[in-house]
N, CA, C and O of each residue as an XYZ file, in Angstrom:
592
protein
N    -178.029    -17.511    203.061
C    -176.836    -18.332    203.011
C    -177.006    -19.526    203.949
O    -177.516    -19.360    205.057
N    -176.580    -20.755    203.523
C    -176.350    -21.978    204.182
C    -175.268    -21.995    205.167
O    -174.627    -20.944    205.172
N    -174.934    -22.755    205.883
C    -174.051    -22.976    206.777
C    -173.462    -24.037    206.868
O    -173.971    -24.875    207.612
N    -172.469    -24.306    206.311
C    -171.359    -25.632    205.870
C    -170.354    -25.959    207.195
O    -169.423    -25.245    207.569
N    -170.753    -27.111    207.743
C    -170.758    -27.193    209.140
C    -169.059    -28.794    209.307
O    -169.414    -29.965    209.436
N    -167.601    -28.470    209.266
C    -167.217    -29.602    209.448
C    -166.236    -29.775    210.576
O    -166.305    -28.802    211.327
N    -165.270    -30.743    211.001
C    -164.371    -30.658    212.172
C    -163.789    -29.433    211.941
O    -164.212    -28.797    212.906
N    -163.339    -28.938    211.526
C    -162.154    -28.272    211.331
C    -162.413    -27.598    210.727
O    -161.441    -27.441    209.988
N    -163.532    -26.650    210.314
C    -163.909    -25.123    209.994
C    -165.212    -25.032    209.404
O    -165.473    -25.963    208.644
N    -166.133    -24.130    209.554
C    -167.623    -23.821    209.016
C    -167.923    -22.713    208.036
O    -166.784    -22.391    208.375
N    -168.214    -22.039    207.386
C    -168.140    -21.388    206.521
C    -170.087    -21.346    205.820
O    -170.930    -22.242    205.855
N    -170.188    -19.841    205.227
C    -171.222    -19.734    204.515
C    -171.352    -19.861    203.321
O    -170.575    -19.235    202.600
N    -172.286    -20.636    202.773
C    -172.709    -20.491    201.172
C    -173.619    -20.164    200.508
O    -174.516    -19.665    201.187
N    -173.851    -20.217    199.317
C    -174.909    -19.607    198.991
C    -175.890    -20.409    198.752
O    -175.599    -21.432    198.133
N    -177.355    -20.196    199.166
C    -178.367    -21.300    199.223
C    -178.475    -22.018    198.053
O    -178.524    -23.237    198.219
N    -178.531    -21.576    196.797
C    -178.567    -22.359    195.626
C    -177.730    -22.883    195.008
O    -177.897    -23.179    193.825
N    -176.248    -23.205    195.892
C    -175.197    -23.776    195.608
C    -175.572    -25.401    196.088
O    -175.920    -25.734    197.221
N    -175.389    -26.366    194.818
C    -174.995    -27.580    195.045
C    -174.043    -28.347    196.438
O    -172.848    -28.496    196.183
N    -174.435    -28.740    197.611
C    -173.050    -29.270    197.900
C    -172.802    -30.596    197.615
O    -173.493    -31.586    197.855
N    -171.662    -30.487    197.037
C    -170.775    -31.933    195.848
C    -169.618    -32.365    197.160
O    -168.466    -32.583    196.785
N    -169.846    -32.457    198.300
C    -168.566    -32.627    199.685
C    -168.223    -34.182    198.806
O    -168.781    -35.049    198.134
N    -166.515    -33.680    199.530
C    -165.962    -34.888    199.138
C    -165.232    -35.132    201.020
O    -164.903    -34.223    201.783
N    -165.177    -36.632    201.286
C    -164.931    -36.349    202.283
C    -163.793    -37.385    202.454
O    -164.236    -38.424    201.964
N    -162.387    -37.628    202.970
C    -161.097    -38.585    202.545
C    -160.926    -39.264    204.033
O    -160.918    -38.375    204.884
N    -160.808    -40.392    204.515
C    -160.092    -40.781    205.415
C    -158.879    -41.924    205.166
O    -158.885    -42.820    204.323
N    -158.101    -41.693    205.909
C    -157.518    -43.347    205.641
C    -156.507    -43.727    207.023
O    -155.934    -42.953    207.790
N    -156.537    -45.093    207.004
C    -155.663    -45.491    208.358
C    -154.171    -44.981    208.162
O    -153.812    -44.589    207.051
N    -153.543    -44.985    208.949
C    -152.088    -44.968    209.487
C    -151.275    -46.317    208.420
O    -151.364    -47.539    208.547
N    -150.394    -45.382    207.243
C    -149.574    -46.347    206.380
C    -148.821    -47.185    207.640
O    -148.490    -46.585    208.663
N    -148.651    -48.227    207.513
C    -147.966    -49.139    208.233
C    -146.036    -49.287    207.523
O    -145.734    -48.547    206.587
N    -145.253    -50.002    207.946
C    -143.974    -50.286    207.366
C    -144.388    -51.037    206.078
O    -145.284    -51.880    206.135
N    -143.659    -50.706    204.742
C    -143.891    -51.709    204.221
C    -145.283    -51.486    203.065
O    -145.314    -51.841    201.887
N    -146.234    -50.868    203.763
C    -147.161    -50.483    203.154
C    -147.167    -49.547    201.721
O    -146.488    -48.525    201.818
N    -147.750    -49.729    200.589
C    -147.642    -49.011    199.818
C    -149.039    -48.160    199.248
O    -149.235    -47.378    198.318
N    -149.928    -48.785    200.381
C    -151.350    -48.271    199.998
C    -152.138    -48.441    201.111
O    -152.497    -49.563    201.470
N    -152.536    -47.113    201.876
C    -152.874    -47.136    203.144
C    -154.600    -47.532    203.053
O    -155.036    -47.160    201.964
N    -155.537    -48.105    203.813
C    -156.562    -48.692    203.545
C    -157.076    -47.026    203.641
O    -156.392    -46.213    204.263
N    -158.473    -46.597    202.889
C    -159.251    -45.367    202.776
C    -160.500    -45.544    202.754
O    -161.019    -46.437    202.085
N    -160.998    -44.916    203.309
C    -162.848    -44.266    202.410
C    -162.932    -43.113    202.331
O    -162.451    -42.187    202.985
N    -163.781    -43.197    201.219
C    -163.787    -41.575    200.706
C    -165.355    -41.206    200.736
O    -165.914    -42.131    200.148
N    -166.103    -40.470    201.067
C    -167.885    -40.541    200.994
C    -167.561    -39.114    199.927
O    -166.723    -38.226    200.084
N    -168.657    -39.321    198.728
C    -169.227    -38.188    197.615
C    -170.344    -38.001    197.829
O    -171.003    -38.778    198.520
N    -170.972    -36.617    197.135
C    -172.209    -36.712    197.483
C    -172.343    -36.393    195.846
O    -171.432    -35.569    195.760
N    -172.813    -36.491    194.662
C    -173.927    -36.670    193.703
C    -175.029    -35.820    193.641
O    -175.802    -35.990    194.583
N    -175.276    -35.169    193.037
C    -176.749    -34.930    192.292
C    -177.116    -35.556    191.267
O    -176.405    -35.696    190.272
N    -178.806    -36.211    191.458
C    -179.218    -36.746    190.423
C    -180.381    -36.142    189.791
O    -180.850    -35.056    190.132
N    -180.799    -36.831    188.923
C    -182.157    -36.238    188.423
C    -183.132    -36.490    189.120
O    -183.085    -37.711    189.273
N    -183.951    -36.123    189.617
C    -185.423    -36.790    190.574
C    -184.969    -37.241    191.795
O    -184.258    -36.626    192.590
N    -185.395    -38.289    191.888
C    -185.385    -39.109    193.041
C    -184.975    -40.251    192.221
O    -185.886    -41.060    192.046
N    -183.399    -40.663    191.442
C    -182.959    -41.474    191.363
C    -182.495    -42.790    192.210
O    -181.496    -43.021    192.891
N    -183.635    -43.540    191.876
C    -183.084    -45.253    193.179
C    -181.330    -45.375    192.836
O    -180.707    -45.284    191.778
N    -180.941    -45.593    194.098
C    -179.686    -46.229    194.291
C    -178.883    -46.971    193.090
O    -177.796    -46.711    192.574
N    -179.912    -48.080    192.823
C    -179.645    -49.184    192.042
C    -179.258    -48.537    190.664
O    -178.413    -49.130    189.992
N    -179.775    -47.432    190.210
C    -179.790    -46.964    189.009
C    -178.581    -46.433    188.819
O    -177.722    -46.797    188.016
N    -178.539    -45.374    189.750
C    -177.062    -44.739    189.665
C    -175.706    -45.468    189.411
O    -174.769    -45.301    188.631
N    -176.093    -46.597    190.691
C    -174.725    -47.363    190.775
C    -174.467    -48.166    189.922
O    -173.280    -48.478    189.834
N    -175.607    -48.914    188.818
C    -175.688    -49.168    187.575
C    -174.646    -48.527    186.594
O    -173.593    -48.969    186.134
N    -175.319    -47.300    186.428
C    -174.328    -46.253    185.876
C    -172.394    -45.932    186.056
O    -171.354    -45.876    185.399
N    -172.917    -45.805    187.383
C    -171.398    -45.776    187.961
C    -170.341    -47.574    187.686
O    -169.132    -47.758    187.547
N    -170.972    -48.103    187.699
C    -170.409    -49.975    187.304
C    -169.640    -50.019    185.845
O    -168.523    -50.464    185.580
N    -170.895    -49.232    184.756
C    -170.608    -49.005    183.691
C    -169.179    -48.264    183.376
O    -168.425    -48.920    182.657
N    -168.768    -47.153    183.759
C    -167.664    -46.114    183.711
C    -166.603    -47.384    184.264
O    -165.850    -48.043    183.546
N    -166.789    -47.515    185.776
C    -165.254    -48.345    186.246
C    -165.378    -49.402    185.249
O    -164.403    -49.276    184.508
N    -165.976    -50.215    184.931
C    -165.662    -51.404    183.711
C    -164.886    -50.658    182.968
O    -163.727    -50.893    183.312
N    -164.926    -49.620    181.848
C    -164.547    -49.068    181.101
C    -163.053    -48.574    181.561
O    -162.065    -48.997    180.962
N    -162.911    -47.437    182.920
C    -161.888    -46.699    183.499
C    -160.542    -47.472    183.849
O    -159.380    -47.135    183.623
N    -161.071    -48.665    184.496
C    -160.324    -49.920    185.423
C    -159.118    -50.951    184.997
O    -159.494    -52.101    184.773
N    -157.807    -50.701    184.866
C    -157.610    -51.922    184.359
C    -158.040    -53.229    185.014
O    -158.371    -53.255    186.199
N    -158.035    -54.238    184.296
C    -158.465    -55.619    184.795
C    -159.162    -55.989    185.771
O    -159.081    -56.873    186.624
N    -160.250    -54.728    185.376
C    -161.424    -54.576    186.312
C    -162.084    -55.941    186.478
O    -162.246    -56.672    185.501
N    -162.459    -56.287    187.682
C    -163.471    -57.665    187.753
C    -164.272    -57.518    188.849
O    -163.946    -57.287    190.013
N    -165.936    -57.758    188.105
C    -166.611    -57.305    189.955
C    -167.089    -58.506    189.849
O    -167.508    -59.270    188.979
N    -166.829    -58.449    191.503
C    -166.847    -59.789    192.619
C    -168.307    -59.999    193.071
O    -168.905    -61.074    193.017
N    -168.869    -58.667    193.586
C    -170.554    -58.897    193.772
C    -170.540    -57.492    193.956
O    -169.736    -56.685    194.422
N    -172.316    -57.409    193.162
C    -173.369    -56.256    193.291
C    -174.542    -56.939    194.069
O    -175.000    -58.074    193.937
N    -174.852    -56.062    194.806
C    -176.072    -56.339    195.843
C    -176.771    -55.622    196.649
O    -176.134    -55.218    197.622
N    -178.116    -55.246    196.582
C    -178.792    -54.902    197.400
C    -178.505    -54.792    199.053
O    -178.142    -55.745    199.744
N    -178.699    -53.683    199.448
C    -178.540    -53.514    201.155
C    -179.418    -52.386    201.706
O    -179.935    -51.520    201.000
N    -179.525    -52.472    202.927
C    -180.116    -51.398    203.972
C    -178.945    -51.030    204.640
O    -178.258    -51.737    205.377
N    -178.727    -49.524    204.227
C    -177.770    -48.200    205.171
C    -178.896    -47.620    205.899
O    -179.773    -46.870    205.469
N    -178.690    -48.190    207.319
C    -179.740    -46.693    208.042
C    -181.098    -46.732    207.881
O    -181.860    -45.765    207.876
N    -181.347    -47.796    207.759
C    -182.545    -48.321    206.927
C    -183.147    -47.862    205.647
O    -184.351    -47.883    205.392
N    -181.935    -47.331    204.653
C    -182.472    -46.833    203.410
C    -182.003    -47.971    202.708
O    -181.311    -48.906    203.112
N    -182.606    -47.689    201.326
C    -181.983    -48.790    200.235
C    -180.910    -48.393    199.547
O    -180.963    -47.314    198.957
N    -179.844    -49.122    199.501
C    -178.335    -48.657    199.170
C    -178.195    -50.125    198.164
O    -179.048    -51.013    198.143
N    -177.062    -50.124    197.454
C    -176.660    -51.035    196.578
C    -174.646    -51.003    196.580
O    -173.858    -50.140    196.193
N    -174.443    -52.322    197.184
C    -173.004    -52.171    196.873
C    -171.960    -52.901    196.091
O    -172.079    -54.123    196.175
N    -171.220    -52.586    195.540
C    -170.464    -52.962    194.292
C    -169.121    -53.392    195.200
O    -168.536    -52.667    196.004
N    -168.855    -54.538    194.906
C    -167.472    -54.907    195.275
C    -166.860    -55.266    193.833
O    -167.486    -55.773    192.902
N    -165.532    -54.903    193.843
C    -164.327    -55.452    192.661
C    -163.036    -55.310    192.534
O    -162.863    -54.100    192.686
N    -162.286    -55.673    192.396
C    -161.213    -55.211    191.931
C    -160.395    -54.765    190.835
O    -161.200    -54.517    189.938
N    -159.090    -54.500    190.369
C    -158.491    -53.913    189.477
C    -157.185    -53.552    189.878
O    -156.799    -53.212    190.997
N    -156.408    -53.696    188.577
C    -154.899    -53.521    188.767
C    -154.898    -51.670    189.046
O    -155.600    -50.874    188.422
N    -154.286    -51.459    189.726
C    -153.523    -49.978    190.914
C    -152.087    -49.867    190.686
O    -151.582    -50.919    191.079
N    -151.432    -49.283    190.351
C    -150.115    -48.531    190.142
C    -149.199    -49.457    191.304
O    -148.025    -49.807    191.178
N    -149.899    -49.665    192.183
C    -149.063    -50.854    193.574
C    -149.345    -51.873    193.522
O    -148.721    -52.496    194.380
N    -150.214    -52.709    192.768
C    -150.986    -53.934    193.169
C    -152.147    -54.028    193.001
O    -152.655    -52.983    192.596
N    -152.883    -54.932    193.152
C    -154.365    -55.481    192.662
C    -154.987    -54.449    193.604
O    -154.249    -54.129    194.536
N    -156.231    -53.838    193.559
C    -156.797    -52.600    194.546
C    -158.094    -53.727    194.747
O    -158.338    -54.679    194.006
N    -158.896    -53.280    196.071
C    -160.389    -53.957    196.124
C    -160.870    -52.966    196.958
O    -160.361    -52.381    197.914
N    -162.239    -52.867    196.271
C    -162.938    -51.447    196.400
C    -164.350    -52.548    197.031
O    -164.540    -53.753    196.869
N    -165.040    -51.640    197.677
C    -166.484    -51.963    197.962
C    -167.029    -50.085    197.903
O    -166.426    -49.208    198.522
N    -168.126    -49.858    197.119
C    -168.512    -48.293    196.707
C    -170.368    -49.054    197.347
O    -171.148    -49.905    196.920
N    -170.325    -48.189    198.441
C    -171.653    -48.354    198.837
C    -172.794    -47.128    198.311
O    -172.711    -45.928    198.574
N    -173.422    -47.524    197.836
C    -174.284    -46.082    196.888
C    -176.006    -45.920    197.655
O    -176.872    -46.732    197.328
N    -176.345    -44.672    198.775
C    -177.364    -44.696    199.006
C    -177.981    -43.090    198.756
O    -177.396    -42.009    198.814
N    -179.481    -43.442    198.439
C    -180.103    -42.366    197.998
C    -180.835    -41.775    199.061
O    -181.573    -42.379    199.839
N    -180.552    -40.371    199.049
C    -181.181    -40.341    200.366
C    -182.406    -39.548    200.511
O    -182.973    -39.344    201.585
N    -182.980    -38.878    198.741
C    -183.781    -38.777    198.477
C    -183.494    -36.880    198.633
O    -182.627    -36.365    199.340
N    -184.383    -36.229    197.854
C    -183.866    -35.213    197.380
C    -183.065    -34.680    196.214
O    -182.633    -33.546    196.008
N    -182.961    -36.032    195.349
C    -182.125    -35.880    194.348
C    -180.629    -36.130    194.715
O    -179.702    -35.769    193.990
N    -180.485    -36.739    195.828
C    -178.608    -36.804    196.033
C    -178.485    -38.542    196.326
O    -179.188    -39.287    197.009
N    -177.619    -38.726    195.730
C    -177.016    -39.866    196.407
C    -175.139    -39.835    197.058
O    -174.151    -39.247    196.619
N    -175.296    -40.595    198.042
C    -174.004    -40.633    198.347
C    -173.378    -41.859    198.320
O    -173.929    -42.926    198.592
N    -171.951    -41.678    197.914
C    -171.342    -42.734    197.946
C    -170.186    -43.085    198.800
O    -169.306    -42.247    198.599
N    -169.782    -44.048    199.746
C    -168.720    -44.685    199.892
C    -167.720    -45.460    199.456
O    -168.063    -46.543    198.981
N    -166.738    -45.242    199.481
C    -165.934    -46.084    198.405
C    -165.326    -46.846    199.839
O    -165.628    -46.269    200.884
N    -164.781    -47.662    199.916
C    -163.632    -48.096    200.875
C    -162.810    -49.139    200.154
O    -163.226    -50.187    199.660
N    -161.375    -48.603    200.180
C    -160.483    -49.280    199.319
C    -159.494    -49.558    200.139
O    -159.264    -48.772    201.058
N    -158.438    -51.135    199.922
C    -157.528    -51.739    200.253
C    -156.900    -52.135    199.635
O    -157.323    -52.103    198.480
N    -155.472    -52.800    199.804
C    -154.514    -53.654    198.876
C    -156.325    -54.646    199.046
O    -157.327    -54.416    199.723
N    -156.020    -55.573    198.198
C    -156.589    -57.007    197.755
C    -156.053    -57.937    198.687
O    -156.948    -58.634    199.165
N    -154.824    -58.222    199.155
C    -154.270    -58.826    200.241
C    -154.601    -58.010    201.522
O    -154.588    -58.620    202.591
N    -154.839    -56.943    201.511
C    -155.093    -56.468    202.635
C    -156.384    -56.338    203.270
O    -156.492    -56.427    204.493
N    -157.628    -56.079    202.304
C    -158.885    -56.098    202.295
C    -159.869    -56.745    203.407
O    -160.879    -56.293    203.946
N    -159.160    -58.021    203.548
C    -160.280    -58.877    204.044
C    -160.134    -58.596    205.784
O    -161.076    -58.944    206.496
N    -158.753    -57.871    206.483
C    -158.095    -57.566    207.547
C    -158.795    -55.533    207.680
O    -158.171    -54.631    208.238
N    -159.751    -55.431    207.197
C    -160.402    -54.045    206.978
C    -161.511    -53.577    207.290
O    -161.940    -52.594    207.895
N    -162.137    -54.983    206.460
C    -163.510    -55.536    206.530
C    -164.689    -54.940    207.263
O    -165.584    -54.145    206.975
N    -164.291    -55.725    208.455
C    -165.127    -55.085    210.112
C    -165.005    -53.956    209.975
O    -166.073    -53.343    209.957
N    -163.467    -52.952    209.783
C    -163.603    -51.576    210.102
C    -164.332    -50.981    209.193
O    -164.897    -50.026    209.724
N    -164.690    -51.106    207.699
C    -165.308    -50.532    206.864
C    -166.642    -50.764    207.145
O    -167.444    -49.875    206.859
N    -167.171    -52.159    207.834
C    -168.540    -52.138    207.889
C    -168.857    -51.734    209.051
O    -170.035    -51.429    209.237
N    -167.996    -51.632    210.036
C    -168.695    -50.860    211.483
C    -168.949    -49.081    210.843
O    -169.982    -48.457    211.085
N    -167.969    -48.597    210.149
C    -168.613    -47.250    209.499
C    -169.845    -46.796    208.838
O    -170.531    -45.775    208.899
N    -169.905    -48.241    207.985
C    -171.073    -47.996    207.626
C    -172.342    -48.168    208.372
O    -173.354    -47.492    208.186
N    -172.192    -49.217    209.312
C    -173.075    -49.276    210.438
C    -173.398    -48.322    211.103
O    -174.556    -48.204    211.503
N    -172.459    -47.438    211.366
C    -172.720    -46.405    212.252
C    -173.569    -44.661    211.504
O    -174.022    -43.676    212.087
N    -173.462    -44.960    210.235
C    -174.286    -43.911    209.649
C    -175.848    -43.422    210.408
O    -176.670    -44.309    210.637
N    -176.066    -42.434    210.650
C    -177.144    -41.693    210.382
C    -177.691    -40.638    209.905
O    -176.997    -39.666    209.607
N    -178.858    -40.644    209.770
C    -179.335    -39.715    208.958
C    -180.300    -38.489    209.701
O    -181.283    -38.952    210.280
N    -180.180    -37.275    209.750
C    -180.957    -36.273    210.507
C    -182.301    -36.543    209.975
O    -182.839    -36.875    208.918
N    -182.779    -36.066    211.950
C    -184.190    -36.499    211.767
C    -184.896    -35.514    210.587
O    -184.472    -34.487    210.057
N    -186.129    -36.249    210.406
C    -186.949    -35.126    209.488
C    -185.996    -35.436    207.507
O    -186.386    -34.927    206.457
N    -185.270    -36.003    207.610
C    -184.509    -36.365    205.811
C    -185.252    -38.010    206.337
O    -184.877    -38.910    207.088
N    -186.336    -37.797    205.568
C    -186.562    -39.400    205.246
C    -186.089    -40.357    204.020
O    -186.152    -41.584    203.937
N    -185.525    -39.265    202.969
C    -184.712    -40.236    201.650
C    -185.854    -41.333    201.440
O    -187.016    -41.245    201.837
N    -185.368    -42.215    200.847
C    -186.434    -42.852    199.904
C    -186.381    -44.333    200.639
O    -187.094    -45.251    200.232
């Protein structure tokens, strides 16, 4: 059995169990607010050693389709942690207002990729920014997982 290790409780599993962690944060709703800024990190199984780029390819495809009045703003190449990651910025109409997502997608080799989503109002987004990219800045990866 594995050992599923998080703040707030640890638990055993079984070694040939997938872990699919979903993981939620979000700031403090403010007055007024109808959509508190979030990130959410997934983790993915892929086939092989699927590159980044491919997946998130994939994943671009679905939100076009899922999204109302989906529109992406930029796809682009990046280094998470010094791996190769690819991130999708766009927006789309949200039940409250225009939403703007940035979904950072890195492979970390082993067959998993993970993703970040970090979402804001569209008016709110650009006042987020720093905090979403100091998170991602601050990623690491245990020694000995060299990912791709």
């Amino acid at each position: 059995m594995a050992k599923y290790s998080g703040r707030d409780v640890s638990f055993q599993i079984p070694n040939d169990w997938q872990d699919r962690t979903i993981a939620a944060f979000a700031a403090p709703l403010k007055p007024k607010q109808t959509v508190a800024p979030n990130l959410v990190l997934t983790r993915d199984m892929v086939s092989g050693n699927e590159p980044a780029g491919a997946y998130a390819d994939k994943q671009l495809v679905e939100l076009a389709k899922r999204l109302e009045a989906f529109n992406l703003v930029d796809r682009r190449e990046s280094l998470v942690a010094g791996r190769p990651a690819v991130d999708l910025i766009f927006t789309w109409r949200g039940a409250n207002g225009t939403i703007k997502q940035k979904q950072t997608f890195i492979a970390t080799g082993a067959g998993t990729v993970l993703t970040f989503v970090a979402t804001a109002l569209l008016t709110e987004f650009s006042a987020m920014e720093a905090i979403f990219q100091a998170i991602l800045d601050s990623i690491e990866f245990p020694a000995g997982n060299n990912g791709r």
